[in-house]
C-alpha positions in Angstrom: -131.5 58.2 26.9 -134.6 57.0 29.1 -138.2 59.4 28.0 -138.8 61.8 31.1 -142.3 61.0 32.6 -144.3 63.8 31.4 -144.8 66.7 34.2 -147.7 66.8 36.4 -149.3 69.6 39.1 -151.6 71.9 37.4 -155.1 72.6 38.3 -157.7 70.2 38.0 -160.3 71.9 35.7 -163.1 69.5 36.1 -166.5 71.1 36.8 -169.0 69.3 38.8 -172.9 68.7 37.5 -173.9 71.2 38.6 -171.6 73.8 37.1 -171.6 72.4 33.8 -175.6 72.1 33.8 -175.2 76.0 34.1 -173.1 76.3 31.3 -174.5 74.1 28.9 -177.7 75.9 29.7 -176.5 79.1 29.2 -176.6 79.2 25.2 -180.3 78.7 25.6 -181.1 82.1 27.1 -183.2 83.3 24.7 -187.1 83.0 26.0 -187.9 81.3 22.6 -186.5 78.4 24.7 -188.5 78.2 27.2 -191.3 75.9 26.3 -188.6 73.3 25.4 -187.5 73.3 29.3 -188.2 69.6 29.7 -186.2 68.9 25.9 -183.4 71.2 27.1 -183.0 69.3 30.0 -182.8 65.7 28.9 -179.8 66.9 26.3 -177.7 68.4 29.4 -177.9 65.3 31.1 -177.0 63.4 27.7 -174.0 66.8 27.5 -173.5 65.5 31.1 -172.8 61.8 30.5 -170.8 62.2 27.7 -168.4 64.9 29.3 -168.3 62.9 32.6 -167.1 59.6 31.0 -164.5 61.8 28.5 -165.9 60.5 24.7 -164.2 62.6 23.0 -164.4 60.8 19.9 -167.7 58.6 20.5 -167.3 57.4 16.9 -164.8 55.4 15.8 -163.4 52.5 13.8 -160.5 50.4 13.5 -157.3 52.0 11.9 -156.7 49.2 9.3 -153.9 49.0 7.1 -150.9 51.1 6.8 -151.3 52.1 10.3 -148.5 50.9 12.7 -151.6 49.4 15.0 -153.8 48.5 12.5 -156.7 47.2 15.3 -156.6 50.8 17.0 -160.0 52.7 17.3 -159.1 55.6 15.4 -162.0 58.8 15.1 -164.0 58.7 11.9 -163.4 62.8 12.3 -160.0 62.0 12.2 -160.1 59.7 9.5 -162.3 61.8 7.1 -160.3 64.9 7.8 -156.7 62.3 6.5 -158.2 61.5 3.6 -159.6 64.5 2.4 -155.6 65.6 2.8 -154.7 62.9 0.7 -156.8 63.6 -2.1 -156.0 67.5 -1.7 -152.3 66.1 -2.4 -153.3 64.5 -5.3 -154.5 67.5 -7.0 -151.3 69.4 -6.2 -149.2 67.1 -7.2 -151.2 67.0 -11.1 -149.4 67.4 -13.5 -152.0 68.4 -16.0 -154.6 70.2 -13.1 -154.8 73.8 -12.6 -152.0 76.1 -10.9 -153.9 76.5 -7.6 -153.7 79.5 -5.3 -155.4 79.9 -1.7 -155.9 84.2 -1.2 -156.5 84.6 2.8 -158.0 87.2 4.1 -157.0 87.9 7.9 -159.0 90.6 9.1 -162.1 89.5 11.5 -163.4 92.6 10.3 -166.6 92.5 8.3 -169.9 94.5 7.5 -171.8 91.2 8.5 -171.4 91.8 12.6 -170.2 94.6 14.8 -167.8 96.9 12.7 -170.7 97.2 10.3 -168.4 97.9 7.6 -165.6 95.4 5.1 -162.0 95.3 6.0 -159.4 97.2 4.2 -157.6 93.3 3.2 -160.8 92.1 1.9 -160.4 94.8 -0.6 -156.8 93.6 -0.9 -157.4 90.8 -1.5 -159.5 91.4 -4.1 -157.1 93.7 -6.3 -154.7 90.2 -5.6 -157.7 88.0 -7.3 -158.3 90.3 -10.1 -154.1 89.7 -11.4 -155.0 85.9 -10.7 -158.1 85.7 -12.5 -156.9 87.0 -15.6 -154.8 84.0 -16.3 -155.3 80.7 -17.4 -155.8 77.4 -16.4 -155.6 79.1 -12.7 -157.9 77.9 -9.9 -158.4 80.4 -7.0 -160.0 80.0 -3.2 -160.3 83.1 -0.9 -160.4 81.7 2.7 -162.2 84.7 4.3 -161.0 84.3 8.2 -163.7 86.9 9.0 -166.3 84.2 8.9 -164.9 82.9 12.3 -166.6 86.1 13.7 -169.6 86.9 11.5 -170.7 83.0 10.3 -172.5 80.8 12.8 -170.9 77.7 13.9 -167.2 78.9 13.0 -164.8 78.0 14.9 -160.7 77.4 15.5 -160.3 75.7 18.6 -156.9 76.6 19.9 -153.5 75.0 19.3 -152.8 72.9 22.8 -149.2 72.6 22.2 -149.2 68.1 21.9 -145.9 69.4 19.9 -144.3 71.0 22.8 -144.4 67.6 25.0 -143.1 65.3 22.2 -143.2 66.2 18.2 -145.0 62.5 17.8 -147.9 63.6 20.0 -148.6 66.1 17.2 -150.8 64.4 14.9 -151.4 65.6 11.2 -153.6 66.5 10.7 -155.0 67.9 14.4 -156.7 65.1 16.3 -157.4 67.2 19.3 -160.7 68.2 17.4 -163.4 67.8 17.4 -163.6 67.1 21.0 -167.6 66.0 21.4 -166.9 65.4 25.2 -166.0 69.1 26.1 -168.5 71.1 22.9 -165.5 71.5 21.0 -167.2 71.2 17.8 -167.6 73.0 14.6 -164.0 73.2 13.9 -163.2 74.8 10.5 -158.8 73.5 10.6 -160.0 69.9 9.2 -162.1 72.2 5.9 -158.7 74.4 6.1 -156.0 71.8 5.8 -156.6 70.6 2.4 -156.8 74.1 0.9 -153.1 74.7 2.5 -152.1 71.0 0.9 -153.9 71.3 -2.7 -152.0 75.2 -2.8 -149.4 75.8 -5.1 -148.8 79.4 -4.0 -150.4 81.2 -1.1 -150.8 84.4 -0.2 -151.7 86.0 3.2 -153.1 89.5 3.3 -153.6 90.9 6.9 -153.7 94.1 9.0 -152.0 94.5 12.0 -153.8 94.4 15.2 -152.1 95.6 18.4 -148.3 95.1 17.1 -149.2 91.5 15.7 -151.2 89.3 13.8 -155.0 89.1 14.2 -156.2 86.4 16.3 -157.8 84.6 13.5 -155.0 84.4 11.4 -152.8 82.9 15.1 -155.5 80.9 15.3 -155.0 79.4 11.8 -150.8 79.8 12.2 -150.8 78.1 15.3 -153.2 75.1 14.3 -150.9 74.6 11.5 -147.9 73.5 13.6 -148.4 69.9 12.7 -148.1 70.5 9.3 -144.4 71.3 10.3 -143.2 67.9 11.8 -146.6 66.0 12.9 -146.9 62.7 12.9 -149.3 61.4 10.3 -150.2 58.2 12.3 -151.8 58.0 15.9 -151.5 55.2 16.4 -148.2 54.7 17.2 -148.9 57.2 20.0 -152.1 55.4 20.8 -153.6 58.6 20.2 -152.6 60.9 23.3 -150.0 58.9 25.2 -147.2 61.3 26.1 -145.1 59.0 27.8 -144.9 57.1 24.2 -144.4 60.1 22.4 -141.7 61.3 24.3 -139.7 57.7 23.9 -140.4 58.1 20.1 -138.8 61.6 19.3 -135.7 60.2 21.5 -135.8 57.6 19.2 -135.4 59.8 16.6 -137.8 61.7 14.8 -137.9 62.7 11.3 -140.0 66.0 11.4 -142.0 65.1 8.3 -143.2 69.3 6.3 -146.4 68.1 5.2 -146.1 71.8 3.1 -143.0 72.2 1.6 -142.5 73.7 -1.3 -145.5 75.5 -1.7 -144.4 79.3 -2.5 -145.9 82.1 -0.6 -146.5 85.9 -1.1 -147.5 88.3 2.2 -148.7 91.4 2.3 -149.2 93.0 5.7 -150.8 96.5 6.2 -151.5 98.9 9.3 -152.3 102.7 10.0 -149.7 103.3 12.6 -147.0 100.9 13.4 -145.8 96.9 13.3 -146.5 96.3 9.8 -142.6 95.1 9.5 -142.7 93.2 12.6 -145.9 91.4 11.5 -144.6 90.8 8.0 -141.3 89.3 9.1 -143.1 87.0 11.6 -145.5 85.5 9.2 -142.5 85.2 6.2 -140.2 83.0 9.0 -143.1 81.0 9.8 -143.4 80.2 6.4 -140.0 79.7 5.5 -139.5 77.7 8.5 -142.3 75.2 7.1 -140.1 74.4 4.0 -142.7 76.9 2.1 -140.5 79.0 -0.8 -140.4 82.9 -0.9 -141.7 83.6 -4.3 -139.5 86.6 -4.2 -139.1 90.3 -3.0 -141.9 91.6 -4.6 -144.1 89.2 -2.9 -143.5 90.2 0.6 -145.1 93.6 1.3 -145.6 95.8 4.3 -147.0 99.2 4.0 -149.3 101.9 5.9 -153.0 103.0 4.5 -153.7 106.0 5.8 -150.8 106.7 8.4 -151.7 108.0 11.5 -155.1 109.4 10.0 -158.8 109.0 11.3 -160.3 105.4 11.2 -163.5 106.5 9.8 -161.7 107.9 6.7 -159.2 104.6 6.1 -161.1 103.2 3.1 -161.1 106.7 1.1 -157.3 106.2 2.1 -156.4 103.2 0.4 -158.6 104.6 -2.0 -156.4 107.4 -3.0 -153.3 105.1 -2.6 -153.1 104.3 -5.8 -149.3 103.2 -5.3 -149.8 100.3 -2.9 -152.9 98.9 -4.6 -150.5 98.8 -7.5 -147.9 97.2 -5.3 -150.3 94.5 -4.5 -150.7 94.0 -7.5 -147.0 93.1 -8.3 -147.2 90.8 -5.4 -149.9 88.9 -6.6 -147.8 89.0 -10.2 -144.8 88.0 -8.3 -146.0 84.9 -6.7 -148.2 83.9 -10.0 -145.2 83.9 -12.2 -142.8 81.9 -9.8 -145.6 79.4 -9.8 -145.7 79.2 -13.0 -141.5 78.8 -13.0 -141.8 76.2 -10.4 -144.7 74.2 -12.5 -143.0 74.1 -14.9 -139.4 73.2 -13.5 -137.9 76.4 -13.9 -137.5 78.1 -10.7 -134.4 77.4 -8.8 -134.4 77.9 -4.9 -130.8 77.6 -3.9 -130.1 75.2 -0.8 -133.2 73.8 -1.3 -132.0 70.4 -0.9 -129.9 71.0 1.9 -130.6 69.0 5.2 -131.1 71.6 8.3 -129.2 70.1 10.7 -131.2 71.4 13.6 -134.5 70.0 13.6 -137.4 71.4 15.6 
């Protein structure tokens, strides 16, 4: 069948010079600024020029071998960020290297900016290192999502959705960052994908916020989505060419999990309600990567503290003695089915089945 032209109509959000002077301006507010007036001034108009002519990527170079166009201008970004994957593949797939777990904590909470005090996962988390780091030849990194909030310079840039026009014009990793053309900058998914890649078991800790995930931990879920069917080359796209992309998934596309087979472990926690919801929302997700339940002890919800006062929630968990142990036998869980899998002992029935709905 013939590609649909992609759908047009929305707004236009284009500002005029004016209006972006005024924004770009505004992040100098502080009167330590003002003797650099003149200084300030001459970047805006250099913010100016690059956002009116669109360079996105201003640096580039040629794709090169392997590439299906090997003379297209591909991002050096973009290039780095592939590479650094590559070699985070490497290490998983050793043989002889470490077992390799990635601990994330979910909470934006943190006693380094407003709430002036540490999140109940951070603390979960930690009881999960503690099993982990009394084993062997074990290699652990704690990706601390609260940093996106209390570290300068962190960002996630939102998912746009390239997958929802045409899988192809999902790129893997993300090419849609860093965009220098509109300050979308200081991205932290192209530090974040290799972590995911070089993991041999995960595990997400979280609370719930308002009946779902936090918004770091979304922002991290939904920047993942080209993990889950991406298309590791651009250039057959010529970067972001919908119309191409939408003739090359009709074509037939392969929906290539970047992650499978890594085996995960969630434990979600709350004070009054969705902790189920939230934990069976994060395990599909996973499971619908190709990633590998490490087993029932592994997957966790419970409440801390139900229905209680907020200012007493850490002396809570501090009396709950039962689900720090519980953690605990999450963290055991998914370090011994690691181990199983290492070690080609863990069978996951179906595993080799082909899912005859791909999407």
């Amino acid at each position: 069948m013939p590609a649909p032209e992609p759908r047009k109509g929305t707004p236009d959000p284009t500002l005029t010079e004016d209006e972006f002077r005024r924004r770009f301006l505004s992040q100098f507010r502080d009167p330590a600024f003002g003797p650099l007036a003149g200084e300030l001034d001459r970047v805006a108009a250099a913010a100016w020029d690059a956002y009116n002519h669109n360079r996105k990527s201003p640096l580039t170079r040629k794709a090169g071998p392997g590439f299906a166009d090997p003379d297209y201008d591909l991002a050096v970004d973009w290039i780095a960020a592939r590479d650094a994957i590559g070699a985070a593949q490497q290490r998983h797939e050793d043989a002889n290297g470490p077992a390799r777990l990635l601990l994330i904590s979910s909470s934006s909470r943190s006693e380094h900016t407003c709430p002036g005090e540490m999140s109940k996962t951070y603390r979960l988390v930690e009881i999960a290192r503690d099993v982990f780091a009394g084993t062997a030849n074990i290699e652990i990194e704690v990706l601390e999502l609260s940093r996106l909030a209390a570290e300068y310079g962190r960002h996630i840039h939102p998912c746009k959705a390239c997958f929802s026009t045409a899988a192809a014009l999902c790129h893997w990793p993300c090419s849609c960052y860093p965009n220098y053309a509109m300050g979308q900058t200081q991205d932290w998914m192209n530090d974040i994908y290799p972590k995911w890649v070089e993991a041999h078991g995960i595990m997400i800790v979280t609370p719930v916020n308002w009946y779902q995930a936090p918004s770091p931990l979304k922002l991290m879920m939904d920047r993942l989505v080209c993990a889950d069917g991406g298309n590791p080359d651009p250039t057959r796209t010529h970067g972001k060419d919908a119309g191409r992309a939408k003739e090359i998934e009709l074509e037939g596309w392969d929906y290539p999990k970047h992650l499978a087979g890594r085996l995960f472990s969630v434990v979600v926690h709350g004070d009054a309600a969705g902790v189920e919801n939230v934990r069976r929302s994060i395990a599909d997700w996973l499971t619908d990567m190709d990633l590998i339940p490490a087993g029932v002890s592994a997957e966790l919800d419970r409440y801390i503290g139900y229905w209680k006062p907020y200012a007493t929630s850490h002396d809570d968990l501090d009396q709950d003695l039962a689900v720090q142990e519980e953690v605990r036998n999450a963290a055991r869980t998914l370090l011994e089915a690691v181990t199983a899998k290492r070690a080609g002992a863990l069978v996951s029935a179906g595993e080799d089945l082909k899912e005859p709905r791909q999407k």
